[in-house]
Each structure stands twice: as C-alpha cells, then as structure tokens.
Phi, psi and omega in degrees: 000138178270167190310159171267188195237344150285322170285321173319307201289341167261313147336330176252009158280316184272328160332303182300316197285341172252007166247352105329015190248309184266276193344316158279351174264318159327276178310325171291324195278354166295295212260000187272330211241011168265287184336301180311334208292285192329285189310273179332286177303353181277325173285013181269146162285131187308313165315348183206038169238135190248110191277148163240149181209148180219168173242020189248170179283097216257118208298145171301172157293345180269289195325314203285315164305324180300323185262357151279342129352287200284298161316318182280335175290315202286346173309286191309324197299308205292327165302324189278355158282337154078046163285338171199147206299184188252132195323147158273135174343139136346131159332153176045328150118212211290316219291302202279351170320313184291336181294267225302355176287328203263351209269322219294328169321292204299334168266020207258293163355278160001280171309310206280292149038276185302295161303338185244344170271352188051020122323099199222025180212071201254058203189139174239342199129177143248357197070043147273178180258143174214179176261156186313310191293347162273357174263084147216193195231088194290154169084336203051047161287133182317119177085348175062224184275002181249036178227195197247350158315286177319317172302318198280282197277357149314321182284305195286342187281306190294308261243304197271324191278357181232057159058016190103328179291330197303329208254303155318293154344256196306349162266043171242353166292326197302307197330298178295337186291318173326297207266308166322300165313320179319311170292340205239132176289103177328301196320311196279009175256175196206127194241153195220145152222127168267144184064044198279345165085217194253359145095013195294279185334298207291350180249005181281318178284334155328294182301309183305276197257107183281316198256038150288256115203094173264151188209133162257134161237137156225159211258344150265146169309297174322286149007271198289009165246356173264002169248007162261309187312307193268347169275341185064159190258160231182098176314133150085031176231149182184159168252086198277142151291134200155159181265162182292345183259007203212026170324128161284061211205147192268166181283135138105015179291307181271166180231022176194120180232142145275136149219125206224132153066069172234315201282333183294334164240068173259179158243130208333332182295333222264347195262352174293313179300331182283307187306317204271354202261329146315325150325281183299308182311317185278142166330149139333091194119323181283150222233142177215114168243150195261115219200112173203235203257175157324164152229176184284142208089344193287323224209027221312330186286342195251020194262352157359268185274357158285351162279340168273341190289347176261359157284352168253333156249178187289045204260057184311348196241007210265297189325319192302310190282337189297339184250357203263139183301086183290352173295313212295328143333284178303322159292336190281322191292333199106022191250165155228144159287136183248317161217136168230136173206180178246206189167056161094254195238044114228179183247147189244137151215137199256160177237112201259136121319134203249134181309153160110316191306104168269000000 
C-alpha cells in the first residue's frame, strides 16, 4: 500500500529534524575546531608554520552547506523510495556524542603539532604484522589507526570534516546494492565491507538488508573490536581481522563488496592488488561498490579544496589519487563500470564482475 500524504509528510519531519539536528551539531564543531586551529597555530613561529594554498577554486561555506542541502533531499527521496530504512540517531544520544566531541577537541593540539613539525611516524605498531604504509599517523591523527583511543573519535573526526554528511555520504552505497535485491532473494547472498572502520556502515547493511549474510573486514585490531561492538549481535554477521589485498574468503564466494574512503590512502601499487583480490572473492555477476573521495574534475568548483585537504592533513597517497584512473585497476582485474556519480566531496562508483574473467 503507498504511503498516505500524512506518513510522507511525517517521514520527511523526521528525517529533516534529525539530520538537520547532526548537520548542526557537526558543522558547529567544524567551524568551532577551525577557530581552535587558527588560535593554536598564530604560537607557531612563521618559520615553521606550513601554510596551505591552492590556485584552484575553492567553495564558500554557505555553497558547501547548500550541497549537503541537496544530499540530503536526495538521502530522504531514497528512503521514501525504500531503497533503504530512515537513518538512525547517534550512538548513544547527545551524552555520548558529547564524549566523543571532547576526546575529538582534546586532540586537535596533537594534529596541529604534527602538522607544522611533519610528524607522521609517532607509532611502532601494535605488534601484529601489518604493511609499513600503513603505521603512520594518517590525517595526523594520534596513534594512527592502531589504539582503541583512535577507534572512539574516528566517526566524529570523518564527521566534523564533512559537515554532518559523511554518514549520508556512504548510503548512497545501498541503492545499487538495493536496486540488485529487488530481483534477488537475500537469504542466499553474501556481503563483505572492506576497510569496515568502526563498523558505522556495516550496521547501516544490517538494518537495510537483515537476511543478508555479513562480514566486515579491517585490518586494526582496535577498529574491528569497536565494529563488534557497533553491529551487536545478529545471526549470519561478523568482524574478521585481515588486510584488503589477503581476504579471508574462498574465491568466487561473495556476491556484494564495499569499499568506502581506503583507496585514497592506499599506495598506487597496493590498489591494483586490492582490485585483483576482489576479483577472485567476488562471484560472476557480483557487484562492488565503491564510495571514496572526489578527483579532480569531478567537481571542477570543489578541486580547491582537494588540493588543500593533504596539506592540512597526513594523506601521503591522496595527490596521486587525486589525478590517478581509480577505474582502471578494477577493469584490468576484470570488473566493468557500471555506473559513477557524486554524492557532495564523494563519488560512488559501482563494479559488476564479469563471467570469463581473470
């Protein structure tokens, strides 16, 4: 039965009232962690203060709301189309928003540090084996990706730097995924999100498709136990530890993969590799979608500020990508594009596996 035009009209209060509630709570900690910045860097000595510049064009702060504006009407169209359920509240609610506000404050010093000293290797590891390029202090963030410090204020850091959008952002992954289930009977299928974080997403597919059969893999320990945490328990779901180019999954197993904000800081070789070891997991037919940053062009009004985000932040591989064919891995592998679009400061792009292919 469709919606009556009283449940549209209350699906679109509450969708506007809690994402316009975090788009403001975000977006203040955003220009408030600016304010912070600006004062903490004027004690820097100009000799060793590392300025960012660009000659490209960079969006005011009102455009950038405006275009997170526009995510969000298209966020709700996709619910009330019911490609996917309406977004849920923060963990915990304001109380705990507010922690995770403050660990993210109480490190911003740190970050600033770092940045103008080019301190990106304040890290031993955890004493797993892991690749070199990954012990660093991406973002220059504290602990880089390996303590459990880090895992808590990661959702609030991705979060503050994209207004509240970030989360918007990365469900624009579901649709193709969405739109394949409509034809497809769940129970018998199977989903991987690589580089799974802190496990925000992986419970966003959860929610979406429940008789899905799921898995996250990341490659911190820390991470991937704050990603047990946020899925909770849930028949036919789990969090493996592994790197993205060495999946622990037999070939030709799965039939749906994520991969959301990893390739830009992969190093060009490693995404070739990351490309062919989806190749072997995924099925024929099976779909990998992809959802990470702009590249130049994409956006021609927004390469601004993509040219400013790795001077201000630890992105060693982000330049690269910014200019590198990120398709082209994935077609060499044995994928076709199926579809690319943008969705604010990222681009989704989906990947079919192709039968015959090696």
């Amino acid at each position: 039965m469709a919606p009556t035009s009283f449940e549209r009209l209350s699906t679109r209060a509450r969708f506007a009232l809690a994402q316009g509630a975090r788009v403001g709570w975000y977006g203040t900690q955003g220009m408030l962690s600016s304010r912070l910045v600006s004062r903490m860097e004027r004690k820097i000595p100009d000799a060793q203060r590392k300025r960012a510049r660009t000659e490209r064009p960079v969006p005011s702060r009102a455009a950038l709301f405006e275009d997170v504006q526009r995510l969000m009407v298209r966020d709700m169209r996709n619910v009330e189309a019911g490609l996917y359920p309406m977004p849920r509240d923060e963990r915990g609610g304001i109380a705990a928003a507010g922690k995770r506000a403050r660990l993210y404050f109480d490190d911003l010093p740190e970050v600033v540090r770092r940045r103008h000293s080019l301190s990106h290797r304040e890290l031993d590891g955890d004493g797993a084996p892991r690749p070199d390029y990954y012990l660093q202090n991406f973002h220059f963030q504290t602990d880089g990706w390996m303590s459990d410090r880090s895992a808590r204020i990661y959702d609030t850091q991705v979060e503050t730097l994209f207004l509240g959008a970030a989360a918007a952002m990365r469900r624009q992954a579901l649709v193709p995924i969405a739109e394949e289930l409509a034809k497809r009977d769940q129970r018998g299928l199977s989903f991987i999100d690589v580089a799974c974080g802190t496990g925000a997403f992986l419970a966003t597919v959860n929610r979406a498709f429940p008789r899905l059969a799921t898995l996250g893999v990341e490659l911190s320990e820390a991470y991937a136990a704050h990603a047990r945490a946020t899925i909770g328990r849930r028949p036919r779901t789990g969090v493996a530890v592994a790197d993205a180019a060495a999946l622990p999954l037999a070939a030709a197993s799965t039939d749906f993969a994520t991969v959301i904000y990893l390739f830009h800081e992969l190093p060009p070789e490693v995404r070739g590799a990351v490309a062919r070891e989806f190749a072997r997991v995924i099925a024929p037919g099976g779909l990998v979608v992809m959802v990470d940053s702009l590249q130049f062009g994409d956006r021609p009004d927004f390469d601004g500020l993509l040219d400013l985000f790795p001077q201000m932040f630890h992105e060693p591989y982000y330049r690269n990508y910014l200019v590198a064919d990120i398709e082209a891995p994935f077609v060499a592998a044995g994928f076709a594009v199926e579809r690319s679009e943008t969705a604010f400061l990222s681009k989704v792009t989906t990947f079919r596996r192709q039968a015959g292919r090696v």
